[in-house]
PDB file with SEQRES, HELIX, SHEET and CRYST1 records, atoms N, CA, C and O in Angstrom:
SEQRES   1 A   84  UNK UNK UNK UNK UNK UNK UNK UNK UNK UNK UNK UNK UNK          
SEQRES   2 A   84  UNK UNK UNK UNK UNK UNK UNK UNK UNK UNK UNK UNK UNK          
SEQRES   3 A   84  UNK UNK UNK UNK UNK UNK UNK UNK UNK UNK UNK UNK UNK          
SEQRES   4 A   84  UNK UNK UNK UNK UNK UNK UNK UNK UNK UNK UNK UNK UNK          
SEQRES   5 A   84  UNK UNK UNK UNK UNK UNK UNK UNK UNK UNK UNK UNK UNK          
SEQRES   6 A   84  UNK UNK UNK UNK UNK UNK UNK UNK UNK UNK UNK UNK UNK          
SEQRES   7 A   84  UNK UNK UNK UNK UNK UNK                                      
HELIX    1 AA1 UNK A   43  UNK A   47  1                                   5    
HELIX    2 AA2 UNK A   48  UNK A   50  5                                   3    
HELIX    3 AA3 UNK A   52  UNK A   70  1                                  19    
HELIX    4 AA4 UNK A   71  UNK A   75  3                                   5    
SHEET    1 AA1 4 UNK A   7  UNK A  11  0                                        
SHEET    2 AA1 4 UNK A  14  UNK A  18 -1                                        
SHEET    3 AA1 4 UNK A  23  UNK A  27 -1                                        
SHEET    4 AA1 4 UNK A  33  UNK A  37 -1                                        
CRYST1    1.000    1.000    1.000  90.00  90.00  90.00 P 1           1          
ATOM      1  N   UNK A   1       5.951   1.643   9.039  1.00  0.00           N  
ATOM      2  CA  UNK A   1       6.024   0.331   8.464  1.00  0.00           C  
ATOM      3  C   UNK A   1       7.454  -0.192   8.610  1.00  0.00           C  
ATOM      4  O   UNK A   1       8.425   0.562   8.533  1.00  0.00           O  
ATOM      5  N   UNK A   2       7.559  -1.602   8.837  1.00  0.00           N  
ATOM      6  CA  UNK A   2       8.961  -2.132   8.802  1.00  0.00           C  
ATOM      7  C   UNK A   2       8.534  -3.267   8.019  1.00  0.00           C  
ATOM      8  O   UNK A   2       7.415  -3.511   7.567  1.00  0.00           O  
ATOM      9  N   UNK A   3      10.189  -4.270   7.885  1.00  0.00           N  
ATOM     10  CA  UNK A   3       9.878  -5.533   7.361  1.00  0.00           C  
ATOM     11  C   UNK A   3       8.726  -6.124   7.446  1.00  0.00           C  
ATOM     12  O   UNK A   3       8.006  -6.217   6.452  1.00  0.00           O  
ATOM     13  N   UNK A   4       8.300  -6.711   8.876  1.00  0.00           N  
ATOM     14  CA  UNK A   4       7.766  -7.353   9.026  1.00  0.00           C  
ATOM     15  C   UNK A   4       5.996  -6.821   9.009  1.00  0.00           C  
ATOM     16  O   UNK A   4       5.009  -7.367   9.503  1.00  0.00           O  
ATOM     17  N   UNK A   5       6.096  -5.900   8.440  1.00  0.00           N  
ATOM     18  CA  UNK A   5       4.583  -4.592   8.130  1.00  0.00           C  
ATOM     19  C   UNK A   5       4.898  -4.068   6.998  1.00  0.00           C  
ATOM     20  O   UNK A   5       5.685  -3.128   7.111  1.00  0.00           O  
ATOM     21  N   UNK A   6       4.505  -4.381   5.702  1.00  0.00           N  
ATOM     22  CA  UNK A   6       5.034  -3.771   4.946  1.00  0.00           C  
ATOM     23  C   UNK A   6       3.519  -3.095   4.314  1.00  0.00           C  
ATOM     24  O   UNK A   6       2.402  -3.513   4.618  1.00  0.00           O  
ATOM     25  N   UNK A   7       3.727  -2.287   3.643  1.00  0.00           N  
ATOM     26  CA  UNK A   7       2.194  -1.758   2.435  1.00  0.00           C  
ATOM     27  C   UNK A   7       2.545  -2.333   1.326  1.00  0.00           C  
ATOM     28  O   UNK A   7       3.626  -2.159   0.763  1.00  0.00           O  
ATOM     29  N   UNK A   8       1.323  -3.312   0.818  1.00  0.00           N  
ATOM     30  CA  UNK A   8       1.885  -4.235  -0.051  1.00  0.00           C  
ATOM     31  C   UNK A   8       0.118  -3.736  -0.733  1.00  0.00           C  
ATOM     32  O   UNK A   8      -0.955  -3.993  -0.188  1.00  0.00           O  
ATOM     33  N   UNK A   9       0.344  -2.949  -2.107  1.00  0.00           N  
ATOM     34  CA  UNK A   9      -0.597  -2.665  -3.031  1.00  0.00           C  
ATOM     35  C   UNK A   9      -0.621  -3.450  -4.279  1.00  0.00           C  
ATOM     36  O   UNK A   9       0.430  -3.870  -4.763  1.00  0.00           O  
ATOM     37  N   UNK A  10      -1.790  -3.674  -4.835  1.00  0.00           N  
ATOM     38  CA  UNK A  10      -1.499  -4.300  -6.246  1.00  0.00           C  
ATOM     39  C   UNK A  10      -2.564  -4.208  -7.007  1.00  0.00           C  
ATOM     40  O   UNK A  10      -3.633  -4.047  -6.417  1.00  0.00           O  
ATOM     41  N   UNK A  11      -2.573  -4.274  -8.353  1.00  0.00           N  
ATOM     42  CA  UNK A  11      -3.983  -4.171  -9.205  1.00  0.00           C  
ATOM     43  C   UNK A  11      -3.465  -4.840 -10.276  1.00  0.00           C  
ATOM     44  O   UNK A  11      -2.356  -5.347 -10.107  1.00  0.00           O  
ATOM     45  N   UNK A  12      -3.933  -4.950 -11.212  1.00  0.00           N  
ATOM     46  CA  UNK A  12      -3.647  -6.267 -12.599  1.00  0.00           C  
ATOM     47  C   UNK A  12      -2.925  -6.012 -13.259  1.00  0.00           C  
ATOM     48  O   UNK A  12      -2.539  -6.857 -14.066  1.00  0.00           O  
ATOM     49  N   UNK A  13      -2.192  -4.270 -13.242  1.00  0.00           N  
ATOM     50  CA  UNK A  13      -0.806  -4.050 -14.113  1.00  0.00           C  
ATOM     51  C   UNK A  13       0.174  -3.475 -13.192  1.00  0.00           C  
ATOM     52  O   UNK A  13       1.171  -2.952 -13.689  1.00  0.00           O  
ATOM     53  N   UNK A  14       0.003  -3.500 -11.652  1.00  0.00           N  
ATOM     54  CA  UNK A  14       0.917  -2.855 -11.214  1.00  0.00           C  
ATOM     55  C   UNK A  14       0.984  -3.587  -9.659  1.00  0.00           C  
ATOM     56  O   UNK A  14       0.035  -4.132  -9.094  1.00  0.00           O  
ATOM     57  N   UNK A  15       2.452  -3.432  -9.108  1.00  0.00           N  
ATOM     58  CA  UNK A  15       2.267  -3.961  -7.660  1.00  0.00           C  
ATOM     59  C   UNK A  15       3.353  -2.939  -7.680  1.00  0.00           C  
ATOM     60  O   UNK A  15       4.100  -2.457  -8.532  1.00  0.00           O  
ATOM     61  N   UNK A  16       3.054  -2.745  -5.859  1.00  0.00           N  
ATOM     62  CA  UNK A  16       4.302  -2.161  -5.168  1.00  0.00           C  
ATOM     63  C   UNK A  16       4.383  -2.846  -4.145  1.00  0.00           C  
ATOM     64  O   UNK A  16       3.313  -3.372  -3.840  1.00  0.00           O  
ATOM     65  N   UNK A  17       5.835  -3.213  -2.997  1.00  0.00           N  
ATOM     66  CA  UNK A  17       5.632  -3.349  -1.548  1.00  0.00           C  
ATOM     67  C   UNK A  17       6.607  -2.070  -1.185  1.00  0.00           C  
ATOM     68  O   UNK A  17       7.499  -1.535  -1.844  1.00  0.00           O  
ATOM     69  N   UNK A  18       6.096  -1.802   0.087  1.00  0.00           N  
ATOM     70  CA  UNK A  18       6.908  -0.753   1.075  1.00  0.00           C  
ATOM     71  C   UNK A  18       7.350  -1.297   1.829  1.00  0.00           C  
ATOM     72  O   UNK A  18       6.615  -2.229   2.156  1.00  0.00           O  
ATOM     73  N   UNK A  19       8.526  -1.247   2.546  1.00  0.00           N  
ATOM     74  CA  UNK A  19       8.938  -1.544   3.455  1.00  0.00           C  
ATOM     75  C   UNK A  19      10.125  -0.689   3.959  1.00  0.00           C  
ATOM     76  O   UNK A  19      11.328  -0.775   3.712  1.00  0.00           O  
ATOM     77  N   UNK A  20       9.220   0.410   4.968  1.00  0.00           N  
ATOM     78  CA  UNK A  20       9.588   1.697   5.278  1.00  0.00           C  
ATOM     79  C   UNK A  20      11.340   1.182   5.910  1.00  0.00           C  
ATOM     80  O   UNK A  20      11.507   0.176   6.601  1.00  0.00           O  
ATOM     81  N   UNK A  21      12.166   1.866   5.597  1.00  0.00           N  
ATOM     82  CA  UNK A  21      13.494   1.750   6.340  1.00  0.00           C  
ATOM     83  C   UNK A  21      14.628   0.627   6.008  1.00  0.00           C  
ATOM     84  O   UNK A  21      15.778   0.565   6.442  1.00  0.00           O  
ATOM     85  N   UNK A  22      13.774  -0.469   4.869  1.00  0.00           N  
ATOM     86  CA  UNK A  22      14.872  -1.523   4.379  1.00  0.00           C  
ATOM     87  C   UNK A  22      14.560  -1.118   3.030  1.00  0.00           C  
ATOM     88  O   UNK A  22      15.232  -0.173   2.615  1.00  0.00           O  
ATOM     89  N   UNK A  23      13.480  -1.733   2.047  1.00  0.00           N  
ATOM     90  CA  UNK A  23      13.703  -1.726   0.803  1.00  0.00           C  
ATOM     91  C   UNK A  23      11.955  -1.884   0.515  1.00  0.00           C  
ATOM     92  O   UNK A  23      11.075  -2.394   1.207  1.00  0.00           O  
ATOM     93  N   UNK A  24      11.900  -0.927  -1.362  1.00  0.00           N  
ATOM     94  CA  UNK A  24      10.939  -0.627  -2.151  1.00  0.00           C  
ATOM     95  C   UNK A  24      10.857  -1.631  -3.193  1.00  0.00           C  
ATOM     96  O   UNK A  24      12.006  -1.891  -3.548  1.00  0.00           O  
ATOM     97  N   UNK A  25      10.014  -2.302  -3.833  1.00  0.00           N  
ATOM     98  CA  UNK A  25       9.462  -3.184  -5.274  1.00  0.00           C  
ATOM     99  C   UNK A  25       8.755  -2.670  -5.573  1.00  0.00           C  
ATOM    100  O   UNK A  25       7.837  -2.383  -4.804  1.00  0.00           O  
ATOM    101  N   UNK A  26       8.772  -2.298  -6.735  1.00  0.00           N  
ATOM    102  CA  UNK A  26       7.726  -2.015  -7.836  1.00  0.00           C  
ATOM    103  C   UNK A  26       7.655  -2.984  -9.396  1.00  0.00           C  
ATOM    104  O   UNK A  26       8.608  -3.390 -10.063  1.00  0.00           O  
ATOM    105  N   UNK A  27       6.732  -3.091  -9.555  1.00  0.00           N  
ATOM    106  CA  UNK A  27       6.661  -4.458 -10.713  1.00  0.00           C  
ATOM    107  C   UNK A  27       5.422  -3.441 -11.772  1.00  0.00           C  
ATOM    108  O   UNK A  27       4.668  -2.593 -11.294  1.00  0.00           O  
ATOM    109  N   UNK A  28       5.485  -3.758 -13.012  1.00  0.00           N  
ATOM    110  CA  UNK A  28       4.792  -3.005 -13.880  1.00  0.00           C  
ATOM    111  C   UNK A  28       4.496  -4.071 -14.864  1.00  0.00           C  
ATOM    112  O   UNK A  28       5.205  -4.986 -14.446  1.00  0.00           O  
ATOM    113  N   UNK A  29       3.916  -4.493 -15.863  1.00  0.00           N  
ATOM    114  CA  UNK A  29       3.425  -5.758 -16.487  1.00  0.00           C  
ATOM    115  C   UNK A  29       4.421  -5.198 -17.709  1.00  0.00           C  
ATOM    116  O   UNK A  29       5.214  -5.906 -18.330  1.00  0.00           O  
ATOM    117  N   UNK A  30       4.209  -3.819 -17.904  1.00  0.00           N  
ATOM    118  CA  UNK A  30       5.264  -2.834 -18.945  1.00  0.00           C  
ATOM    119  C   UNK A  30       6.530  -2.579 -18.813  1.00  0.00           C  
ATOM    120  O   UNK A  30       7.344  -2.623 -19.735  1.00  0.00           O  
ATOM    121  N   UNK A  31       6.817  -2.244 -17.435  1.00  0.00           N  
ATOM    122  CA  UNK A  31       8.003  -2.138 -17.176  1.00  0.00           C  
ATOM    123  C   UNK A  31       9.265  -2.724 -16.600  1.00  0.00           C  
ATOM    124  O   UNK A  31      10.386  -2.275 -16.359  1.00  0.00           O  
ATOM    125  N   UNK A  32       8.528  -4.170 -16.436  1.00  0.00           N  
ATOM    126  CA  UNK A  32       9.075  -4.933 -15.732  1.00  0.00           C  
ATOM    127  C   UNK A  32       9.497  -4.721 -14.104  1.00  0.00           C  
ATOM    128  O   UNK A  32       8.620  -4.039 -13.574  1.00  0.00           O  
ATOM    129  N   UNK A  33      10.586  -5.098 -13.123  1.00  0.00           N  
ATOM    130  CA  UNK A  33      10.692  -4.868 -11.566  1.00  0.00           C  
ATOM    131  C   UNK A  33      11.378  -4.233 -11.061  1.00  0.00           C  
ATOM    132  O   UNK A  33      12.349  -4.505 -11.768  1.00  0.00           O  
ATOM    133  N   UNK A  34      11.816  -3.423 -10.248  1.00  0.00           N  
ATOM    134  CA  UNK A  34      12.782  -2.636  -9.795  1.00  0.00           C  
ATOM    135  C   UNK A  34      12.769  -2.847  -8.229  1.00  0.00           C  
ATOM    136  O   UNK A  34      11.717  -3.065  -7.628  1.00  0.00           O  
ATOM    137  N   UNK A  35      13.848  -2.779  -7.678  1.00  0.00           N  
ATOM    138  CA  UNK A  35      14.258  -3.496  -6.314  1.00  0.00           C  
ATOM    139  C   UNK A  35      15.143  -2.038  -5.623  1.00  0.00           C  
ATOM    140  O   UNK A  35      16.231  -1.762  -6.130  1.00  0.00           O  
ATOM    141  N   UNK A  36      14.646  -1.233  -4.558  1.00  0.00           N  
ATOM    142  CA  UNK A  36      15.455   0.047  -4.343  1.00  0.00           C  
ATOM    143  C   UNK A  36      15.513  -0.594  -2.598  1.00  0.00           C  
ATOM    144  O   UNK A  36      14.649  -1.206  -1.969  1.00  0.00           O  
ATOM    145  N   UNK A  37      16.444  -0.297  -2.325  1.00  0.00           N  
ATOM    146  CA  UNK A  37      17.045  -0.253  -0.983  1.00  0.00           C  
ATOM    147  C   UNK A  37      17.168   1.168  -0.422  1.00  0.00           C  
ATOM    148  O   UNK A  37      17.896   2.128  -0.677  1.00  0.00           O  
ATOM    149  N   UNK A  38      15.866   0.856   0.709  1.00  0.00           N  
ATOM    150  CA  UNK A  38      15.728   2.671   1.209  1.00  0.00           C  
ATOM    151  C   UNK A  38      16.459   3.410   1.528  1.00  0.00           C  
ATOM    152  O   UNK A  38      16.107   4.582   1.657  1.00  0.00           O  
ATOM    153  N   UNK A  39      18.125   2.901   1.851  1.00  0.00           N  
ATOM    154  CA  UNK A  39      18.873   4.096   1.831  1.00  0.00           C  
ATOM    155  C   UNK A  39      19.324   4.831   1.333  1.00  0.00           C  
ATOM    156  O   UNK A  39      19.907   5.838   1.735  1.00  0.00           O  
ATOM    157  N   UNK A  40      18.881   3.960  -0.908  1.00  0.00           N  
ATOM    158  CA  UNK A  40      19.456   4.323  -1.676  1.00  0.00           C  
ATOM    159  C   UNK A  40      18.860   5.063  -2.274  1.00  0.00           C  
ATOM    160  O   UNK A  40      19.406   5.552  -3.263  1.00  0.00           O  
ATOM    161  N   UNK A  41      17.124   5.566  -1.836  1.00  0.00           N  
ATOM    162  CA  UNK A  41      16.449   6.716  -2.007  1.00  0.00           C  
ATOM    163  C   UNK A  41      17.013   7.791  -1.567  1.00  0.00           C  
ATOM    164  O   UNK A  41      17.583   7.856  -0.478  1.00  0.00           O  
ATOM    165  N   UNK A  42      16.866   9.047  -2.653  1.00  0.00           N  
ATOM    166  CA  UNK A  42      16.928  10.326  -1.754  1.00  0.00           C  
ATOM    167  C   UNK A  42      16.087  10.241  -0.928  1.00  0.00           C  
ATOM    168  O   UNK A  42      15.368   9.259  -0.745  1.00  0.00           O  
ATOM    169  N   UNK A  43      16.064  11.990   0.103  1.00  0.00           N  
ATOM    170  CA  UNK A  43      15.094  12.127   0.939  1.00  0.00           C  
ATOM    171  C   UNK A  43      13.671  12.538   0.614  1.00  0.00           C  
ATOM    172  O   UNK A  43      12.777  12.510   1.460  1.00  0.00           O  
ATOM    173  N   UNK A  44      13.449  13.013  -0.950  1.00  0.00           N  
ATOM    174  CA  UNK A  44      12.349  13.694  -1.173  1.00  0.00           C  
ATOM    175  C   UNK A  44      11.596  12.478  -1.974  1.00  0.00           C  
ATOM    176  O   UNK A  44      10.424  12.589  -2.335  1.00  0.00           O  
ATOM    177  N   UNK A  45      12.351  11.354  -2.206  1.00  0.00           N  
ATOM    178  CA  UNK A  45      11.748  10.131  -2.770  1.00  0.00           C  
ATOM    179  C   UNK A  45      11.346   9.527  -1.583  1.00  0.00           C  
ATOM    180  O   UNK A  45      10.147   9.446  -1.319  1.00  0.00           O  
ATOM    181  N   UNK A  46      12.361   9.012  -0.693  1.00  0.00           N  
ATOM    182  CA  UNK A  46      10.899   8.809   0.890  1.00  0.00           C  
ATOM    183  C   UNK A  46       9.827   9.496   1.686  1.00  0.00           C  
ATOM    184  O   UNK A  46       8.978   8.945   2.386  1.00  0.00           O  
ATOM    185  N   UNK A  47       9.999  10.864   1.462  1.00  0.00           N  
ATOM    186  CA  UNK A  47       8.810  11.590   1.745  1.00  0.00           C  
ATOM    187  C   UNK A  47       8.075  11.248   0.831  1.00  0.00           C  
ATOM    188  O   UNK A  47       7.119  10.703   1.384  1.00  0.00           O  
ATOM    189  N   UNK A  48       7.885  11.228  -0.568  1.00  0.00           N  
ATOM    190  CA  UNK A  48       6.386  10.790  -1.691  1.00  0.00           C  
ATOM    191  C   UNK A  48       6.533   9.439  -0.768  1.00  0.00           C  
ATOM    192  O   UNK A  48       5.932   9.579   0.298  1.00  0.00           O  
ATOM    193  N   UNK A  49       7.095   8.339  -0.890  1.00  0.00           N  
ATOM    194  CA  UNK A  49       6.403   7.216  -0.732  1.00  0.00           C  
ATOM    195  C   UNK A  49       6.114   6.956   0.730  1.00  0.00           C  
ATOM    196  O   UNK A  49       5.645   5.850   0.998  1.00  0.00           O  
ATOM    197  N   UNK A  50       6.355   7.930   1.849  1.00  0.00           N  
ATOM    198  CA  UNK A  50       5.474   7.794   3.071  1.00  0.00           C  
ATOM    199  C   UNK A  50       4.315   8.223   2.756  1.00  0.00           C  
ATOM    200  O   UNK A  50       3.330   7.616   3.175  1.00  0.00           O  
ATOM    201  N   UNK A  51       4.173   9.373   1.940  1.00  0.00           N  
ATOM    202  CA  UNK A  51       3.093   9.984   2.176  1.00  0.00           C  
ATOM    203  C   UNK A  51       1.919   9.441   0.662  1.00  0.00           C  
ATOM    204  O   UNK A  51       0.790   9.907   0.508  1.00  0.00           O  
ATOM    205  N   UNK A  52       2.459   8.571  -0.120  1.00  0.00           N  
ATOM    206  CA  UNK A  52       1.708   7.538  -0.908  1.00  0.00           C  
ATOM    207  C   UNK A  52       1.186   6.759  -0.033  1.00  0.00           C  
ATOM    208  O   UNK A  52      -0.045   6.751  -0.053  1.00  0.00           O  
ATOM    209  N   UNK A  53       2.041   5.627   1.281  1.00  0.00           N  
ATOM    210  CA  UNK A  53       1.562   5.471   2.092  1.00  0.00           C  
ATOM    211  C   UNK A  53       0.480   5.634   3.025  1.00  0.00           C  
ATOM    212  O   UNK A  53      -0.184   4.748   3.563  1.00  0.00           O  
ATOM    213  N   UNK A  54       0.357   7.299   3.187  1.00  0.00           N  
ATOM    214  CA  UNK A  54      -0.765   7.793   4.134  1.00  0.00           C  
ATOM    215  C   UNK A  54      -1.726   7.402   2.726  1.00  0.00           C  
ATOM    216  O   UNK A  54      -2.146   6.246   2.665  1.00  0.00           O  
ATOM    217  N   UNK A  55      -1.920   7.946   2.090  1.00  0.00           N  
ATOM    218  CA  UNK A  55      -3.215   8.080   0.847  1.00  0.00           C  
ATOM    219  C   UNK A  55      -3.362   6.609   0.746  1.00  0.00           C  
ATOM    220  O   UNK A  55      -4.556   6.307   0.757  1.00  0.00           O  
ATOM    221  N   UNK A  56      -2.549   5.554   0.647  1.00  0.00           N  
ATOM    222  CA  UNK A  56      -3.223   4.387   0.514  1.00  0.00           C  
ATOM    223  C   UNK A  56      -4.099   3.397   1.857  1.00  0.00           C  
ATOM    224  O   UNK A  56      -4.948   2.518   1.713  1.00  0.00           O  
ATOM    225  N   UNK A  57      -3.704   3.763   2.688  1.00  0.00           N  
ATOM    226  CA  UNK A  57      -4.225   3.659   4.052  1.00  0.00           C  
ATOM    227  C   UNK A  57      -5.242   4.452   4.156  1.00  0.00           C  
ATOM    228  O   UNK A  57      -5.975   3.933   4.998  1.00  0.00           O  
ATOM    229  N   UNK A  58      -5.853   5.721   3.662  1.00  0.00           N  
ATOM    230  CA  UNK A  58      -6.934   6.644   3.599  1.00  0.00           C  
ATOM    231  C   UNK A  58      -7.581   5.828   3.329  1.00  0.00           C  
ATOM    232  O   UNK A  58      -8.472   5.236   3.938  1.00  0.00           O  
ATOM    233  N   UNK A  59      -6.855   5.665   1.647  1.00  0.00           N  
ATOM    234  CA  UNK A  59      -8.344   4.431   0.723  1.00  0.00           C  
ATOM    235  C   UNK A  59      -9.030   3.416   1.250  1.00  0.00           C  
ATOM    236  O   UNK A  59     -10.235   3.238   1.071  1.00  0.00           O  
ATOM    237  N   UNK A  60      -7.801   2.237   2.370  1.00  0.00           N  
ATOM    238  CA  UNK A  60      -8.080   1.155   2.303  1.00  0.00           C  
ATOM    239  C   UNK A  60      -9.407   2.280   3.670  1.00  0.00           C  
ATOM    240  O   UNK A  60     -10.600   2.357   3.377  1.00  0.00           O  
ATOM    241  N   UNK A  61      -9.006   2.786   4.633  1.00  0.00           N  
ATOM    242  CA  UNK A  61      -9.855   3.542   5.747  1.00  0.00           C  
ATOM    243  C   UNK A  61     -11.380   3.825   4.601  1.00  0.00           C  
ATOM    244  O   UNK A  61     -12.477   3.332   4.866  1.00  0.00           O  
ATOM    245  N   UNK A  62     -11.237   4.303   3.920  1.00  0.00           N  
ATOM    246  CA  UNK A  62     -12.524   4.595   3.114  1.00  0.00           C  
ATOM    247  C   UNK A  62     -13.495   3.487   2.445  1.00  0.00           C  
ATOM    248  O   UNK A  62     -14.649   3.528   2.018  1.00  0.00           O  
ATOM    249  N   UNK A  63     -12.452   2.419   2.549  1.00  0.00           N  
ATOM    250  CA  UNK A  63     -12.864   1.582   1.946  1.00  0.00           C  
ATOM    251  C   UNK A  63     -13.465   0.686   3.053  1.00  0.00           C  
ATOM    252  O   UNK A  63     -14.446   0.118   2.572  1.00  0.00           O  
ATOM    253  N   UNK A  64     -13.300   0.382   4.155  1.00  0.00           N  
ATOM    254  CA  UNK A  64     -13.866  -0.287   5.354  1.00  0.00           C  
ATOM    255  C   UNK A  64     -15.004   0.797   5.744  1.00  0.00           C  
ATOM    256  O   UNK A  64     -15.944   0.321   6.380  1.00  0.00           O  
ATOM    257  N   UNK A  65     -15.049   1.886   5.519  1.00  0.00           N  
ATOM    258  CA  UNK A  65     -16.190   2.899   6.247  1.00  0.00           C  
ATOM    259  C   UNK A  65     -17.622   2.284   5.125  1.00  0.00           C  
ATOM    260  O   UNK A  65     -18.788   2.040   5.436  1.00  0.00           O  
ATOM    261  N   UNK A  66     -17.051   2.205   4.023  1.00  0.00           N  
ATOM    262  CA  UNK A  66     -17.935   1.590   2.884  1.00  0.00           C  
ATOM    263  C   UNK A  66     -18.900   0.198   3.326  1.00  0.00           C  
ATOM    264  O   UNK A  66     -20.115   0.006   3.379  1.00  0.00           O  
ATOM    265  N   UNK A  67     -17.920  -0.486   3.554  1.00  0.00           N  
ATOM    266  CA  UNK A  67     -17.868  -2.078   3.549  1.00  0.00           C  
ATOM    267  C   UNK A  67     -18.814  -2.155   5.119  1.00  0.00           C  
ATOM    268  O   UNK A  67     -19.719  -2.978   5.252  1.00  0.00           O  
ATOM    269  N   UNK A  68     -18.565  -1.516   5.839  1.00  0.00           N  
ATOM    270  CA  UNK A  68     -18.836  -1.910   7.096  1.00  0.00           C  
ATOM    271  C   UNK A  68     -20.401  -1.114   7.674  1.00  0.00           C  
ATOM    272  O   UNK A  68     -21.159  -1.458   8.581  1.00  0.00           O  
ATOM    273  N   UNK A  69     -20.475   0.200   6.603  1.00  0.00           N  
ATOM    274  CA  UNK A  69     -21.925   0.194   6.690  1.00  0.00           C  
ATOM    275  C   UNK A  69     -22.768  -0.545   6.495  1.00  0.00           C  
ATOM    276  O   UNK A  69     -23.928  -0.319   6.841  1.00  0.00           O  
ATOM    277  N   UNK A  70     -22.378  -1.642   5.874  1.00  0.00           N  
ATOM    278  CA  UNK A  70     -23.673  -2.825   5.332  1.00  0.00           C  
ATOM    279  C   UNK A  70     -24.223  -3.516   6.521  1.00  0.00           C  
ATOM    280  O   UNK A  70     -25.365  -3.840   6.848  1.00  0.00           O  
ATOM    281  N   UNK A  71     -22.299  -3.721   7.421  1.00  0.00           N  
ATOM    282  CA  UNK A  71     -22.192  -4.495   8.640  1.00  0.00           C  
ATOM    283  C   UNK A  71     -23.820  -4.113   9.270  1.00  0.00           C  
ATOM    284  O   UNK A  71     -24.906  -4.670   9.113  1.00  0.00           O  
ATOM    285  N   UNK A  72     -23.429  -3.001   9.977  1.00  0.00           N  
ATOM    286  CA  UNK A  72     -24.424  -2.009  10.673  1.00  0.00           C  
ATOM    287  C   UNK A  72     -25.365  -2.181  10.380  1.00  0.00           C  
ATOM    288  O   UNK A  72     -26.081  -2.025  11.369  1.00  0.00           O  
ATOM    289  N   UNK A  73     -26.200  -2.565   9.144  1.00  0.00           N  
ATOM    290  CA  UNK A  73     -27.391  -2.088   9.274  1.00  0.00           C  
ATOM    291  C   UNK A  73     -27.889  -3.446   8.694  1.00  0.00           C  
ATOM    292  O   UNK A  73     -28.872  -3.668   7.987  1.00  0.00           O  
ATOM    293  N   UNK A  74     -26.720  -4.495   9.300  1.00  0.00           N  
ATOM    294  CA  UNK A  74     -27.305  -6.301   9.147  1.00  0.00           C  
ATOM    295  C   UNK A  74     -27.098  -6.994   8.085  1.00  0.00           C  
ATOM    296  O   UNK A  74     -27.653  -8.089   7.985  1.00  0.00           O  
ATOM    297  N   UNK A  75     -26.250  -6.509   7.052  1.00  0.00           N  
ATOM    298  CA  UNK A  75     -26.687  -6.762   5.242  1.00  0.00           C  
ATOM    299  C   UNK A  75     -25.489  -7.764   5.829  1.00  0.00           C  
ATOM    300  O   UNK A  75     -25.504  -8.807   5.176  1.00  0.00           O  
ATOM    301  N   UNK A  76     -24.796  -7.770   6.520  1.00  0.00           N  
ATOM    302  CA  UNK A  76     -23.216  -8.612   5.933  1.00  0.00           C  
ATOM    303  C   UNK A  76     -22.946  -9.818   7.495  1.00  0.00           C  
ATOM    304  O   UNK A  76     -23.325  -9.493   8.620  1.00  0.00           O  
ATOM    305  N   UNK A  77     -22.575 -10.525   7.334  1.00  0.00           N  
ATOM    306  CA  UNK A  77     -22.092 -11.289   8.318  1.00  0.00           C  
ATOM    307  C   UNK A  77     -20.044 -10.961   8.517  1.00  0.00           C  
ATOM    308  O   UNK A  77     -19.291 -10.902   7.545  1.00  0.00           O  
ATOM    309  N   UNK A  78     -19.712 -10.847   9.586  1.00  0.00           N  
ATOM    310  CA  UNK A  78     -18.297 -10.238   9.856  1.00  0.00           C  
ATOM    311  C   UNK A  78     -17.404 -11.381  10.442  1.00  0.00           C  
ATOM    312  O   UNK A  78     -17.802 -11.726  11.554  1.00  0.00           O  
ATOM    313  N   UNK A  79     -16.324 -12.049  10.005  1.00  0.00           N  
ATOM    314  CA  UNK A  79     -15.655 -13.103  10.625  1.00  0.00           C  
ATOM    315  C   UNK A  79     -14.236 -12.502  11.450  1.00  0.00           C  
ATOM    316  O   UNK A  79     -13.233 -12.262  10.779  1.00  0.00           O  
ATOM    317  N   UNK A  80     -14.236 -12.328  12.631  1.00  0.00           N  
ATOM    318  CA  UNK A  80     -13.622 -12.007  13.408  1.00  0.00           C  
ATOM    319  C   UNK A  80     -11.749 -12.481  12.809  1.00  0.00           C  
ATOM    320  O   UNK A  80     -11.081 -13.488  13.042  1.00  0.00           O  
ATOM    321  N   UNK A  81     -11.598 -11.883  12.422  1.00  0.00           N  
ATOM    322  CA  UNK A  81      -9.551 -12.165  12.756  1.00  0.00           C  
ATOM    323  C   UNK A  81      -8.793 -11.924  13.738  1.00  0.00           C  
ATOM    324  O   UNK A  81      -8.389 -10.831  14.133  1.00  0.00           O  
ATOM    325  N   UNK A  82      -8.537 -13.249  14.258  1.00  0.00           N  
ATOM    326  CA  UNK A  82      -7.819 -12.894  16.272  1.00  0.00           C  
ATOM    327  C   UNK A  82      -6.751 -13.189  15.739  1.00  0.00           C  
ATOM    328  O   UNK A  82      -6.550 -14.364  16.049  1.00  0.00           O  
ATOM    329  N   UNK A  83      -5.827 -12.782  15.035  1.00  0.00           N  
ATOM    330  CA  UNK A  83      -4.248 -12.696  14.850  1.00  0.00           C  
ATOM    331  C   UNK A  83      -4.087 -11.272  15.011  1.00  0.00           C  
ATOM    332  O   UNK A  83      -2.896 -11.016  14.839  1.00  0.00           O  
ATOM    333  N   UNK A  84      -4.861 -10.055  15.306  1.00  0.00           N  
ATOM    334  CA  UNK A  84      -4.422  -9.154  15.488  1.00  0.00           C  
ATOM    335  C   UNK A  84      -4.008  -8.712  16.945  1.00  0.00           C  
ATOM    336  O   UNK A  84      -3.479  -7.616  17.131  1.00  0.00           O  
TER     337      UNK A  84                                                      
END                                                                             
């Protein structure tokens, strides 16, 4: 991930963005925001959040294997995105 790709997660009390090699946000409804500049991680704090990374990319992967069986078997109509 870089700037311009970041892993950008969120749910109703929590957001994070990644942005592997510049800088981390995390926002908490409790804890308010925190702003880390990846160099100012140790190294064993960028290994968890690459590899939070992989697990959230699993999900979203698990989550299209879900979604897209419906595709398959006709239940869903699919709108093509050509920006990729």
């Amino acid at each position: 991930m870089n700037r311009a790709n970041p892993l950008i997660f969120k749910s109703d009390d929590f957001e994070i963005e990644i942005f592997s090699g510049t800088d981390v946000y995390f926002a908490s409804k409790k804890l308010g925001q925190i702003f880390i500049k990846w160099n100012d991680l140790e190294n064993n704090e960028k290994l968890r959040l690459e590899i939070l990374q992989k697990k959230v990319e699993k999900l979203l992967l698990e989550a299209k294997e879900i979604l897209f069986a419906k595709e398959k078997a006709g239940n869903l109509l699919i709108l093509k995105d050509d920006r990729s």
